[in-house]
C-alpha positions as CSV (number, residue, x, y, z in Angstrom):
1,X,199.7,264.4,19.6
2,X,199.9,268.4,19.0
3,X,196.4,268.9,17.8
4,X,192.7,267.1,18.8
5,X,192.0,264.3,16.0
6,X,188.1,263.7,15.9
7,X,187.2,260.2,15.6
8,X,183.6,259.0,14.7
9,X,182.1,255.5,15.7
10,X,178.9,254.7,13.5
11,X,178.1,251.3,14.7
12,X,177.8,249.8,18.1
13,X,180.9,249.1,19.8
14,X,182.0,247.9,23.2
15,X,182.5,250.8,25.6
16,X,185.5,249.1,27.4
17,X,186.9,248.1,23.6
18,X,188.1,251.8,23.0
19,X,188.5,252.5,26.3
20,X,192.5,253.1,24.4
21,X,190.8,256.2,22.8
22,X,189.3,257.4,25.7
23,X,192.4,257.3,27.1
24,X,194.6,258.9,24.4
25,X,195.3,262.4,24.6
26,X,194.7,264.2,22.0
27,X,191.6,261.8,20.7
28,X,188.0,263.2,20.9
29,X,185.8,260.7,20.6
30,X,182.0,261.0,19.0
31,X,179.2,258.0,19.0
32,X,176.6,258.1,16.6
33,X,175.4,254.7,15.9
34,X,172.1,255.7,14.3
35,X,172.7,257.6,11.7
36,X,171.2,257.5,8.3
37,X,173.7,257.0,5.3
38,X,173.0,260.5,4.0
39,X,173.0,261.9,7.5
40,X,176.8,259.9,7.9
41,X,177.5,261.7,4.4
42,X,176.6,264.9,5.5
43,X,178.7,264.6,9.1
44,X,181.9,262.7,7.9
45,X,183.4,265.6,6.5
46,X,184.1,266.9,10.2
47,X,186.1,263.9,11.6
48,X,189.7,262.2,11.0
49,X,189.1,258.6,11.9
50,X,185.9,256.6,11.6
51,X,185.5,253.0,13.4
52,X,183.0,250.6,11.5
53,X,181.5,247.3,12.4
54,X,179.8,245.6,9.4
55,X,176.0,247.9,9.6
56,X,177.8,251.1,8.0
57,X,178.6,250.7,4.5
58,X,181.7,253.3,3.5
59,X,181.4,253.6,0.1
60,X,183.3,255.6,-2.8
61,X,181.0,258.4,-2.5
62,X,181.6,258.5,1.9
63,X,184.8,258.4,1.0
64,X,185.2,261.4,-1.3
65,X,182.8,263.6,1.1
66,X,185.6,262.4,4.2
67,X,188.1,265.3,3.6
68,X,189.5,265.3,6.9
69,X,189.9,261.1,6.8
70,X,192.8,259.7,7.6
71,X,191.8,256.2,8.8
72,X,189.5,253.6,9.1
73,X,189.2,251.0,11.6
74,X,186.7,248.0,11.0
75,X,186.2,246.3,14.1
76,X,186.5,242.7,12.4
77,X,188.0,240.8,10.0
78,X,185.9,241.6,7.4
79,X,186.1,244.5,5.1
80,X,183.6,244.2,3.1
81,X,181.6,246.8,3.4
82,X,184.5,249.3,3.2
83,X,185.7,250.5,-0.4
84,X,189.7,249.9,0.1
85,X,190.4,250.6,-3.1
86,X,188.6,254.5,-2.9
87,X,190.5,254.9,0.5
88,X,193.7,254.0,-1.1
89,X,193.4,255.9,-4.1
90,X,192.9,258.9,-1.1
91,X,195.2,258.0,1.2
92,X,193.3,256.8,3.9
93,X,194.7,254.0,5.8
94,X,192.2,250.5,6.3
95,X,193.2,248.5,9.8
96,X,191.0,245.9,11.2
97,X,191.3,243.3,13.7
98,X,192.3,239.4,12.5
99,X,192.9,238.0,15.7
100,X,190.2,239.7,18.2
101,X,187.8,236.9,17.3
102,X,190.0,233.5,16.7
103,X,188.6,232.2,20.4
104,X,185.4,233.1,19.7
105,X,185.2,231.3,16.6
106,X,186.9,228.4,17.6
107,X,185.1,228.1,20.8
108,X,182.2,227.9,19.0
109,X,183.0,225.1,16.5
110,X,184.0,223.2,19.8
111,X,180.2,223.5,20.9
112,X,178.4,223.0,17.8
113,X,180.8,219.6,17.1
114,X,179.9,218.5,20.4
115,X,176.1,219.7,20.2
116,X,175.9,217.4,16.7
117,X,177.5,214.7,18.4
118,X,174.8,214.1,21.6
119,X,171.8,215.7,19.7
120,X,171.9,218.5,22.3
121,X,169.3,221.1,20.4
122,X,167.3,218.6,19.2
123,X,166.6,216.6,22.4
124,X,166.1,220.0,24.1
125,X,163.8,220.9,21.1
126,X,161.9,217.1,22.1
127,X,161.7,217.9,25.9
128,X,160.2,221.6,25.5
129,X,157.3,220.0,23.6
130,X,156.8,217.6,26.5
131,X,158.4,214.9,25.5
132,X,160.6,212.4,27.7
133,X,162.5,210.5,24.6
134,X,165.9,209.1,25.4
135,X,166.2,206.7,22.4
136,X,166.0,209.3,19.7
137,X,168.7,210.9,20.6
138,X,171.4,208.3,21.5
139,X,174.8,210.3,20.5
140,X,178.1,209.4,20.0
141,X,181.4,210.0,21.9
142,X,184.5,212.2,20.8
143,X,187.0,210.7,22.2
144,X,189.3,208.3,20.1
145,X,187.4,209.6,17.4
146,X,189.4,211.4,14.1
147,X,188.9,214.8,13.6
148,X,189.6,216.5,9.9
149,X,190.6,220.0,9.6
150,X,190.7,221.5,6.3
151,X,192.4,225.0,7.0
152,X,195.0,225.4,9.7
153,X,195.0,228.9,10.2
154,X,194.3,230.6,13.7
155,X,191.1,229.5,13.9
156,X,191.5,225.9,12.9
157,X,194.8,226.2,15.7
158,X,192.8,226.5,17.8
159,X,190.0,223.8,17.3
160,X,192.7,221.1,16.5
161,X,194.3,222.0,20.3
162,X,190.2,221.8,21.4
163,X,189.6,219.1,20.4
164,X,193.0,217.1,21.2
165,X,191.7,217.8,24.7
166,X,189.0,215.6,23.8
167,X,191.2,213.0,23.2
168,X,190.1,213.4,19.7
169,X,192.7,212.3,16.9
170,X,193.4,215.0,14.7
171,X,194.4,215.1,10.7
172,X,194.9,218.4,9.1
173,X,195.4,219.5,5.7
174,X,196.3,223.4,4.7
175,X,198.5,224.2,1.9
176,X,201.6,225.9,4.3
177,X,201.2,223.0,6.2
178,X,204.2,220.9,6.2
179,X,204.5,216.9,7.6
180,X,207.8,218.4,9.8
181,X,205.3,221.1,10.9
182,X,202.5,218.7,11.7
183,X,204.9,216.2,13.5
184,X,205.9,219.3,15.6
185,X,202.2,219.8,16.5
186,X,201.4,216.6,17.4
187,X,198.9,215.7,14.6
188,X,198.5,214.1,11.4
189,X,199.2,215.9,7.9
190,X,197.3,214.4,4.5
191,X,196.1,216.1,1.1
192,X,192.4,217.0,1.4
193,X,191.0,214.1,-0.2
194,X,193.1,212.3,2.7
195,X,191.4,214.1,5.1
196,X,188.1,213.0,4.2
197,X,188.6,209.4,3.9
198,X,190.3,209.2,7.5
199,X,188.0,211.4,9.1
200,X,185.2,210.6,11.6
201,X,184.6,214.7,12.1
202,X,185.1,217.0,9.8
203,X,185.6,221.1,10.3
204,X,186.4,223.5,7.5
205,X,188.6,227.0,8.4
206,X,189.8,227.9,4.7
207,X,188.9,231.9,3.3
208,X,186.1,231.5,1.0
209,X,187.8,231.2,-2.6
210,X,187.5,230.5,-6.3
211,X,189.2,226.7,-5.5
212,X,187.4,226.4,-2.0
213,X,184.0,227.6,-2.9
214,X,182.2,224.0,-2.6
215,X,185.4,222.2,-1.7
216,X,182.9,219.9,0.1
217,X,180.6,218.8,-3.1
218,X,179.0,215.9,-4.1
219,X,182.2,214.0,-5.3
220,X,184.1,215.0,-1.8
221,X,181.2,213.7,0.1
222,X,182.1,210.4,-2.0
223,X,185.5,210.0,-0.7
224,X,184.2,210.2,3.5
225,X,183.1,207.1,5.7
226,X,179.8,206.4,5.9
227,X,178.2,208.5,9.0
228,X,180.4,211.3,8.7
229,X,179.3,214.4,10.9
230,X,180.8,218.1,9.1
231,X,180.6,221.3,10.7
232,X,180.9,224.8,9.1
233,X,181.8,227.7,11.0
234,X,184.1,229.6,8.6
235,X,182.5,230.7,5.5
236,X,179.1,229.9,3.7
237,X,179.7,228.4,0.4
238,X,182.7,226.0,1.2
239,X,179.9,223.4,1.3
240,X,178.2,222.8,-1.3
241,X,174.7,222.8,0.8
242,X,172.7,221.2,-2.4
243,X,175.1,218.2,-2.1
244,X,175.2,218.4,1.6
245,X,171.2,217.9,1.5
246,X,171.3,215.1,-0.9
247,X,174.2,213.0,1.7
248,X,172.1,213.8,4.5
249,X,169.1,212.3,3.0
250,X,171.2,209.5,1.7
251,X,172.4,208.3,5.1
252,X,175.9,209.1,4.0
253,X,176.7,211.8,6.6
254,X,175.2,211.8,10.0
255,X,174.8,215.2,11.1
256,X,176.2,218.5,10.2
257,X,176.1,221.7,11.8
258,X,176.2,224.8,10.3
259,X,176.9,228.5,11.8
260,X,177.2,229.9,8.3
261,X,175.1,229.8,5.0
262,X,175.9,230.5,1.3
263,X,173.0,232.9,1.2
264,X,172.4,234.8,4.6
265,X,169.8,235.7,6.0
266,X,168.2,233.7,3.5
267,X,169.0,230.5,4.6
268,X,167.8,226.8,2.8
269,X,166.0,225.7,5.4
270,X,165.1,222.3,3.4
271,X,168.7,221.7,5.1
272,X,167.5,223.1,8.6
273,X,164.0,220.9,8.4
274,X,166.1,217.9,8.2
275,X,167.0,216.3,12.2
276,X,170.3,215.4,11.3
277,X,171.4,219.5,11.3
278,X,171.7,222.0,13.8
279,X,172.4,225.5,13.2
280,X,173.1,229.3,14.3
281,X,172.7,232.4,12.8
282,X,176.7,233.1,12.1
283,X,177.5,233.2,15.7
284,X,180.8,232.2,15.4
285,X,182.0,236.0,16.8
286,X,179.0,237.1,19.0
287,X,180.8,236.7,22.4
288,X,181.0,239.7,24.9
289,X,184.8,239.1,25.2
290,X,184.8,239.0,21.2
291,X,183.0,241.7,20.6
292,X,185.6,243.9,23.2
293,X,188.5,242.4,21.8
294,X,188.2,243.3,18.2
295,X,187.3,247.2,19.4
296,X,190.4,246.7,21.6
297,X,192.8,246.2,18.5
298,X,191.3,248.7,16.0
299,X,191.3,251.6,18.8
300,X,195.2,250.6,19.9
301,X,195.8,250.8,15.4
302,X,194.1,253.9,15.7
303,X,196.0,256.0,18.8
304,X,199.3,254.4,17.4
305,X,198.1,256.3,13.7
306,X,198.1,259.4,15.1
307,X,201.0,258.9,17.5
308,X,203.4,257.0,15.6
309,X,202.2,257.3,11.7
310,X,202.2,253.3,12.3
311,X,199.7,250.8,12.2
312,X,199.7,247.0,13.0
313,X,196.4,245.9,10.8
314,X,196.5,247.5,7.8
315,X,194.9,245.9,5.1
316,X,195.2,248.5,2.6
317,X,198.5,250.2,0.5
318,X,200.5,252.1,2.8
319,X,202.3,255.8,1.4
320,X,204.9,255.1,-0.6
321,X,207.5,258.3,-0.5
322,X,207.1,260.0,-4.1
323,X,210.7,260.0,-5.3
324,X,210.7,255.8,-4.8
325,X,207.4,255.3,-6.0
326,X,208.3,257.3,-9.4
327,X,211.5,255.0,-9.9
328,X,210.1,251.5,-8.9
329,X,206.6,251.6,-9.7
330,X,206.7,250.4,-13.3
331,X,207.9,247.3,-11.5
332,X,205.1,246.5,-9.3
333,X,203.2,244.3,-12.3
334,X,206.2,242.4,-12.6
335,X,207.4,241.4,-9.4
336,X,204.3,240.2,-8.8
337,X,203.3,238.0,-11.5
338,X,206.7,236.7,-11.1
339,X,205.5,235.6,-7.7
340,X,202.5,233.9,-9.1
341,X,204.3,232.4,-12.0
342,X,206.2,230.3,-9.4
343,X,203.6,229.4,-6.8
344,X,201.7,227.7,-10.5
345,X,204.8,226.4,-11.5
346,X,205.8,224.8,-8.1
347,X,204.8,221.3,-6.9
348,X,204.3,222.2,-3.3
349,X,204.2,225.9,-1.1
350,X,207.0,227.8,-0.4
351,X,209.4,227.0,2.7
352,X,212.5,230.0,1.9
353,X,211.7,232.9,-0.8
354,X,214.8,234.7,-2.1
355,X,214.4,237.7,-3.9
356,X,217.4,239.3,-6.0
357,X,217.6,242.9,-7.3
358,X,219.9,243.4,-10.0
359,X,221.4,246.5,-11.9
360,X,219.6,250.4,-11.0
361,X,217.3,248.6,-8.6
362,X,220.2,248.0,-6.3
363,X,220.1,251.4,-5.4
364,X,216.6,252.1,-4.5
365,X,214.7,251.2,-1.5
366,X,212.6,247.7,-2.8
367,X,210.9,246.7,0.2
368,X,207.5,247.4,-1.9
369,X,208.4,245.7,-4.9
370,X,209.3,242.1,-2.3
371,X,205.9,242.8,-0.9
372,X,204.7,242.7,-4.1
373,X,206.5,239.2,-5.3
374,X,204.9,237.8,-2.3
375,X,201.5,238.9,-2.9
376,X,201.5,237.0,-6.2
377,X,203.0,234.4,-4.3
378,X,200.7,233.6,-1.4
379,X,197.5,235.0,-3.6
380,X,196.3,231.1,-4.6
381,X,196.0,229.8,-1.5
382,X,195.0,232.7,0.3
383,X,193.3,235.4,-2.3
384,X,192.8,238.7,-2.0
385,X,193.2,239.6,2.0
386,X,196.8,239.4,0.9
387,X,198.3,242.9,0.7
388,X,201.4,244.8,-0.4
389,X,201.3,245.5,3.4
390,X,200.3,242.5,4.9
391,X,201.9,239.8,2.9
392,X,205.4,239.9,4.9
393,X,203.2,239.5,7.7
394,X,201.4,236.6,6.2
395,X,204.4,234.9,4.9
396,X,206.1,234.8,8.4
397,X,202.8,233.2,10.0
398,X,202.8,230.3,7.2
399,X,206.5,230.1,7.8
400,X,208.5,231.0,5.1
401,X,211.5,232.7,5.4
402,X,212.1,235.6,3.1
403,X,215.5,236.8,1.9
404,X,215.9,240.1,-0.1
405,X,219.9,240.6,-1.9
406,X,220.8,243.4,-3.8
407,X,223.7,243.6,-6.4
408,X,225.1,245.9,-9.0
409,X,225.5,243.3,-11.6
410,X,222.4,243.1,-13.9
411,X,223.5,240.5,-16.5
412,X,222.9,242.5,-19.3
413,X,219.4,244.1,-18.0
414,X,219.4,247.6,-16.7
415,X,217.3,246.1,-13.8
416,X,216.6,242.6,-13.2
417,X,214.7,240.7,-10.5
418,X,215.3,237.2,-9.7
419,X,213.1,235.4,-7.8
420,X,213.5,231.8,-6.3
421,X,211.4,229.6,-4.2
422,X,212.5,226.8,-2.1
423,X,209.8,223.7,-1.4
424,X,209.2,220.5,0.1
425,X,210.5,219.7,-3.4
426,X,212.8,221.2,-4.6
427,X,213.9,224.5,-5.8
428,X,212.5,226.8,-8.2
429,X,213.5,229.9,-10.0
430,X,212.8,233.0,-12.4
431,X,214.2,236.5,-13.2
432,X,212.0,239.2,-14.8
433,X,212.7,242.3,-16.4
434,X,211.1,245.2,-18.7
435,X,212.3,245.4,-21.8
436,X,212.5,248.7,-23.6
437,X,209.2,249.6,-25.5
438,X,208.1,246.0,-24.9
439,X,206.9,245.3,-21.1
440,X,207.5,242.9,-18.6
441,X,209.3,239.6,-19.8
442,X,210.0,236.7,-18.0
443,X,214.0,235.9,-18.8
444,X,215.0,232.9,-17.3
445,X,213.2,229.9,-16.0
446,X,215.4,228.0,-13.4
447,X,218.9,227.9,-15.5
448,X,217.2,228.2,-19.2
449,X,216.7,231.6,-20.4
450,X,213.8,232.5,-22.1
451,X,211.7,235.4,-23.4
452,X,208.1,235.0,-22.2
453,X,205.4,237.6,-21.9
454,X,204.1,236.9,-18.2
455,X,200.7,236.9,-19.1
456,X,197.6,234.4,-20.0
457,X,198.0,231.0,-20.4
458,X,201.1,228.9,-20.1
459,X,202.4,225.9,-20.5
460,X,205.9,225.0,-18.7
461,X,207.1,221.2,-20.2
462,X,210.6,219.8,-19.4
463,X,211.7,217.4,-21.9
464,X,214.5,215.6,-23.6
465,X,215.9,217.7,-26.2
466,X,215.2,215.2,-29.3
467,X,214.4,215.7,-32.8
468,X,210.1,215.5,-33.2
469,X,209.7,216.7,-29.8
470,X,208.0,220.3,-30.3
471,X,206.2,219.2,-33.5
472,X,204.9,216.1,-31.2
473,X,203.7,218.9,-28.7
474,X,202.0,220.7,-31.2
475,X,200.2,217.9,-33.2
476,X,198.8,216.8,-29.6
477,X,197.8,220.4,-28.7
478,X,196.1,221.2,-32.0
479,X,194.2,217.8,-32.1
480,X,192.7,219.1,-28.3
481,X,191.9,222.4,-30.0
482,X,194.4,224.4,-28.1
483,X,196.3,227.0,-30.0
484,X,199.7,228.4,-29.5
485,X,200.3,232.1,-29.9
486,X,204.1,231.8,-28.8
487,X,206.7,229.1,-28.0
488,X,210.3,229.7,-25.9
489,X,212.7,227.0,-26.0
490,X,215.7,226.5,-23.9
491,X,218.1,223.8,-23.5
492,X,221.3,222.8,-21.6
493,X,223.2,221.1,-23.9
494,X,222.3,219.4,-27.6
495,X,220.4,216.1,-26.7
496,X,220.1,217.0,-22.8
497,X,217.9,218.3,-20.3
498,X,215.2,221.0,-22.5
499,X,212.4,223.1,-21.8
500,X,209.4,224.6,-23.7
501,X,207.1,227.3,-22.7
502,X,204.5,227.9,-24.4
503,X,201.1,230.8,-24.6
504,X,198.2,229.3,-25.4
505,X,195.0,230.9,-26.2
506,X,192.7,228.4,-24.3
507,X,193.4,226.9,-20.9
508,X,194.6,223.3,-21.7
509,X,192.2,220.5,-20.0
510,X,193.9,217.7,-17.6
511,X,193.3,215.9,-20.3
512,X,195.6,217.3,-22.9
513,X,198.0,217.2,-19.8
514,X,198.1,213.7,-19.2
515,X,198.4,212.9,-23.2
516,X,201.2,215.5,-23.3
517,X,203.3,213.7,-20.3
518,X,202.8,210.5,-21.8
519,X,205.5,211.4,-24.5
520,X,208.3,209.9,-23.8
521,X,210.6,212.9,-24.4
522,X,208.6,214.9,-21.8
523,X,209.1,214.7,-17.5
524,X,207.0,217.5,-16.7
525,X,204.4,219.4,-17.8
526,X,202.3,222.5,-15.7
527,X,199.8,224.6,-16.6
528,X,200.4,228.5,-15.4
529,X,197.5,230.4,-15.3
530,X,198.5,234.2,-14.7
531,X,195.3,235.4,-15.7
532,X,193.2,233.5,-12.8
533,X,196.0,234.3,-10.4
534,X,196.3,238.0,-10.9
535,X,192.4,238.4,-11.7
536,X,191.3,238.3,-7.8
């Protein structure tokens, strides 16, 4: 480091967490954990680096007063409360800490399972008001007992190795969970809905998404055994706390405990009147250890920035040089809704990726644009704390392998990326290109090619090439009040193996699905939604 960087911290942090910047040279470091937002407005002008918890809020308008900003670090996971897309758009590079907690967390699922189980609060609750009552609170034990986890990230790791040490039996579900992987860990692998029915305990680690916002509803708490206990320590709003409310009341589940809320601090606290729940106020971080850790990585992301240029954490763009940007950029759009397209056409989550670059491309440095294909494909499951800079990252944790060729030979396109995926399955493919004047088209659908605007609503249906077929699609479609707006058809040969794909206005119900499969020409049928995907 040839010149002093000035680095502001405007929330608490743990003095021995940046004890790293302490000890950089170069690094002058400035605490000022109490100031106003205009007062941090007025002061952020002077300083290159800022560290955040979650109390300062850096907003477009911080941002634009922060000329001398060059990075942020949130001392978290969480980025909520920073505008990434204002710090891009200036250059300023986002890193926080995803791992700097995971102990934490999962320590604390450990002790809220266990504290549901033998009535812990409540008998301490009992005693404090003077009374001795032993039959009220008459628990039950762990061990032999079948734990569910839905979500087998780090967190959920680490509760499923907890809790094995209970002699617990485990059952996991997570869509990059595969049964190999499973078998490997020593635990058992089912859909969700197989999780709950098998499941004595059951603990939910998934982000908080469109499809996992009240995973645990009324209809899931259906499909559990009677006396279920559920704890939530990940996210408010994965359980659907209305429905929760009504199985408690009904007998149906036994006891939950709950460390996080859909609406915080605003709690329902119909749900914490009832004896069957215990709760903390989103404690799943507060630990000392915790609390230093996640200072620890942000301040290492930090000294490296102004060492190196290189981060570990980012969770933001990083600079793309100007002369590669210019050519490849008008590619970004497609690469990745080629990603999604396959992740909605696939039956199961990617184990191998292999990404093809075709014609002009060939030439250019494309490590964005494979960044980008992977974005759209890991986006369902895991929505938008997928990157263009983290999503190699994430796609080596989940375990897929990711293979990026190059050749001169374009097939016709000036550029052309081909994309395929490789499941528990089977094996999927696409190629993309832009076509003059026209925008992004998908080409070719596994060995059929196709003109398709990537875009909307889809419908992907594998059939038998016979005569009646399409009108038969149609008919059924138009009696369900779906329109079509365009129709690709490919074949291998007259009378053989055929595809459709089809843009529909509408979103076609399961319904309309089903009906459609039943034809006898058709195998297959999937419903692509680009729009949803690409919309996070």
């Amino acid at each position: 480091m040839m010149k002093e960087y000035r680095i502001l911290v405007s929330d608490p942090l743990s003095e021995e967490g940046i004890f790293p910047l302490r000890d950089a040279e170069g690094l002058s470091v400035v605490f000022d954990t109490e100031l106003t937002p205009q007062e941090l407005a007025e002061k952020i002008g002077g300083f290159d680096a800022l560290l955040v918890r979650s109390k300062t809020q850096v907003t477009r308008e911080l941002i634009e007063k922060a000329e001398r900003l060059k990075i942020i670090g949130r001392a978290g996971v969480g980025v909520d409360n920073i505008d990434l897309e204002a710090a891009t758009e200036k250059g300023i590079i986002v890193v926080n800490a995803p791992d700097g907690n995971t102990n934490s967390a999962a320590e604390h699922t450990i002790a809220m399972l266990m504290s549901m189980a033998r009535k812990i609060p409540q008998a301490f609750t009992a005693l404090r008001n003077r009374e001795w009552d032993r039959k009220s609170f008459v628990g039950v034990e762990l061990k032999g007992k079948t734990l569910g986890v839905v979500g087998l990230g780090r967190i959920g790791m680490e509760v499923a190795a907890r809790a094995k040490g209970q002699r617990m039996n485990i059952i996991a579900y997570d869509p990059f969970l595969t049964e190999e992987r499973a078998e490997e860990l020593g635990i058992g692998f089912g859909t969700v809905e197989e999780v709950l029915k098998a499941s004595d305990f059951i603990t939910v680690h998934t982000p908080l998404l469109k499809e996992t916002r009240h995973l645990i509803n009324a209809e899931a708490f259906k499909l559990m055994k009677p006396g279920v206990q559920i704890i939530n320590c990940a996210r408010g709003g994965i359980i659907d706390e209305n429905a929760l409310y009504d199985a408690i009341k009904s007998g149906k589940v036994a006891g939950a405990a709950l460390d996080v809320f859909e609406q915080e601090p605003m709690v329902d606290f119909r749900l914490l009147d009832l004896p069957e729940v215990v709760a903390t106020p989103h404690l799943g971080a507060s630990t000392f250890e915790a609390q230093e850790n996640v200072a620890i990585d942000v301040s290492h992301d930090v000294v490296s920035y102004f060492s190196t240029g290189t981060v570990r954490n980012s969770v933001n763009l990083p600079s793309v040089p100007r002369e590669i940007m210019k050519k490849i950029e008008p590619y970004f759009d497609l690469s990745e809704r080629l990603g999604a397209f396959l992740t909605d056409l696939s039956d199961s989550t990617a184990t191998e990726v292999n990404i093809s670059y075709s014609g002009e491309l060939a030439d250019f440095e494309v490590g964005p644009l494979t960044r980008n294909v992977l974005k759209g494909l890991l986006k369902r499951h895991l929505g938008n704390r997928v990157n263009d800079v983290n999503a190699m990252f994430l796609a080596h944790q989940k375990g897929i392998t990711v293979n990026e060729n190059k050749s001169a030979s374009s097939k016709g396109f000036t550029n052309l990326i081909s994309v395929e995926v490789l499941t528990a399955t089977g094996r999927r493919k696409t190629a993309g290109a832009l076509l003059n004047g026209q925008g992004p088209r998908i080409v070719k659908v596994d060995d059929y090619i196709v003109d398709v605007v990537p875009d909307g609503h889809l419908l992907f249906i594998r059939h038998h090439d016979r005569p009646g077929v399409i009108g038969r699609v149609g008919t059924l479609l138009g009696q369900e009040g779906v329109n079509i707006a365009t129709m690709q058809v490919g074949r291998s040969a007259e009378g053989g193996a055929a595809i459709m794909m089809l843009s529909i206005d509408k979103p076609a119900e399961e319904k309309s699905l089903r009906q459609l499969e039943e034809l006898a020409e058709i195998d297959k049928v999937k419903a692509v939604d680009l729009k949803k995907l690409l919309l996070r």
